[in-house]
N, C-alpha and C positions, 0 to 999 in steps of 0.2 A: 479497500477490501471490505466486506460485507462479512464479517463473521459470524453472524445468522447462518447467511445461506453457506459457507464454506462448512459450517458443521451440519448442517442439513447433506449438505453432497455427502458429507464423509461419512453419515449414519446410513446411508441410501447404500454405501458397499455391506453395510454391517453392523449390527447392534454394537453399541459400544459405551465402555466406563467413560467417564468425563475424562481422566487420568488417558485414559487410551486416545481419544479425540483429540488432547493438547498436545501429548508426543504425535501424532499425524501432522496436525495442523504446525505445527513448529518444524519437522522434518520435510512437510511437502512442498508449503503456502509459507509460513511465515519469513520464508525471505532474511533469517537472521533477527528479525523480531518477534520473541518470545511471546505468546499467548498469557497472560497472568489465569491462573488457575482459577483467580476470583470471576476473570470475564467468562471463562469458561460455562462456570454453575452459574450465574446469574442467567445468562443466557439460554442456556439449555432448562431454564426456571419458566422464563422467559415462552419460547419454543413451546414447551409443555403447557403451560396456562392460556397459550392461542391455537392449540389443539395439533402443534404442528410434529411433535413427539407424544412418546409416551415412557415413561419413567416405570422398571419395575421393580419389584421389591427387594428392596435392601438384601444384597449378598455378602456375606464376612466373605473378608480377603487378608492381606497382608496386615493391612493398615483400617484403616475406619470403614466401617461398612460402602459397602457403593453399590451404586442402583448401574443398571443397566440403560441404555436409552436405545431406545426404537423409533424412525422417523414413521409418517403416520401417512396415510394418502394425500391428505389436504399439504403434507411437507415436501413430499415426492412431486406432485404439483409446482410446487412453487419453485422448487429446483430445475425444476425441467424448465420451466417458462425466462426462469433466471439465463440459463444457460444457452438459450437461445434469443435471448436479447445482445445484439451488441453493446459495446461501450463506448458509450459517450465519446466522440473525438473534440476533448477540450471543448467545454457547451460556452465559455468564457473566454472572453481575450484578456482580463485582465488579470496577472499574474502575479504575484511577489516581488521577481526580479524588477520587470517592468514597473512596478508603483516605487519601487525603493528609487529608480534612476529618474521618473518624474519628479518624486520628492524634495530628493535630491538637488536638481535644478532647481525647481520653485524657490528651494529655500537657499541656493547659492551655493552648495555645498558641492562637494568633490564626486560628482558622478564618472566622472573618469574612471578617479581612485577606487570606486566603489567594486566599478564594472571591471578592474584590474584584479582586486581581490577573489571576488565572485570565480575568475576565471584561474586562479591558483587554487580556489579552493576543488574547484571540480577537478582540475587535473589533476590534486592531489587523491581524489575518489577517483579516478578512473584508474589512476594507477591500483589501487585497492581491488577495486574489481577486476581488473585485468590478473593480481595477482592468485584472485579468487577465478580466476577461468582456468588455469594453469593445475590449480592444485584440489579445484572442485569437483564434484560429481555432475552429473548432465544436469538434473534439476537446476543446480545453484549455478553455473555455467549460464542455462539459460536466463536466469533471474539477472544476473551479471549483464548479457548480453542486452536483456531488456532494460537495466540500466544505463548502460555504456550509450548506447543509442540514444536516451532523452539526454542526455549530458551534452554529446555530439551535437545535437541540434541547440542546447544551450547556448554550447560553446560559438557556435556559428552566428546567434542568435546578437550575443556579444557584440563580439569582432564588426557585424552590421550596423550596429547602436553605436557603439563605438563611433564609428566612422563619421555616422550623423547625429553625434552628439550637439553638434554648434547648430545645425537649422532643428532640432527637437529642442534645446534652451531657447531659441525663437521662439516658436512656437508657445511653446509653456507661459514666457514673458506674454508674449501680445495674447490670451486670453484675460 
């Protein structure tokens, strides 16, 4: 996730406190992982010193003063462009799972076991998500569902490895 441009979209609805921006971006986008207030101002420091907001005078509020931000043309720009790029479909093949299970092999170790675990762990996350489809709202549901799905493909990814784990330890060996 790009949290530049996700704060840039979300100024693009509406000027807004940095406080405001973090509740959006945590409520809309962060997927259960919280925004720290620190990436917040940094960023929006950030944004503002490449001219892509604009930061206005200090307003008493509740708490310590706060500045407003307003995204700027050159940031509405870059949003739109963003937005209409797709995303990368995996530019890599090589992955985490995939290096641990080579590793593995090379060094003699229990990629079976490895690939055993990996595969409890995820079910135990799907179940998780599954219980978050149940009792979430459509946002988080769908985050869920776009989980659930790469897990799925994991999972299957596994069970294939799995399989041919004795000619992939060939392999490995005769390089």
């Amino acid at each position: 996730m790009s949290v530049p441009l996700a704060l840039l979209g979300l100024l693009e609805r509406e000027p807004s406190h940095g406080y405001d921006l973090k509740r959006d971006y945590d409520t809309f986008l962060g997927g259960g992982k919280s925004l720290p207030f620190g990436q917040v101002y940094s960023t929006l420091a950030r944004l503002a010193r490449d001219g892509k907001v604009t930061a206005g005078q200090s307003e008493p509020g509740d708490g310590p003063d706060r500045k407003r931000y307003a995204i700027t043309p050159m940031g509405t720009s870059e949003v739109e462009a963003w937005l209409a790029e797709p995303v990368a479909a995996e530019p890599y093949l090589q992955t985490v799972l995939f290096t641990k299970v080579v590793l593995a092999l090379m060094l003699g170790r229990d990629a079976a076991g490895y690939l055993d675990a990996q595969r409890a762990a995820h079910l135990r996350r799907m179940r998780e998500l599954t219980d978050v489809k149940r009792e979430g709202v459509l946002i988080e549901v769908l985050l869920a569902d776009h989980a659930l799905f790469r897990l799925e493909a994991d999972l299957r990814w596994i069970d294939v490895t799995q399989s041919r784990l004795g000619a992939l330890a060939a392999a490995v060996r005769d390089r």
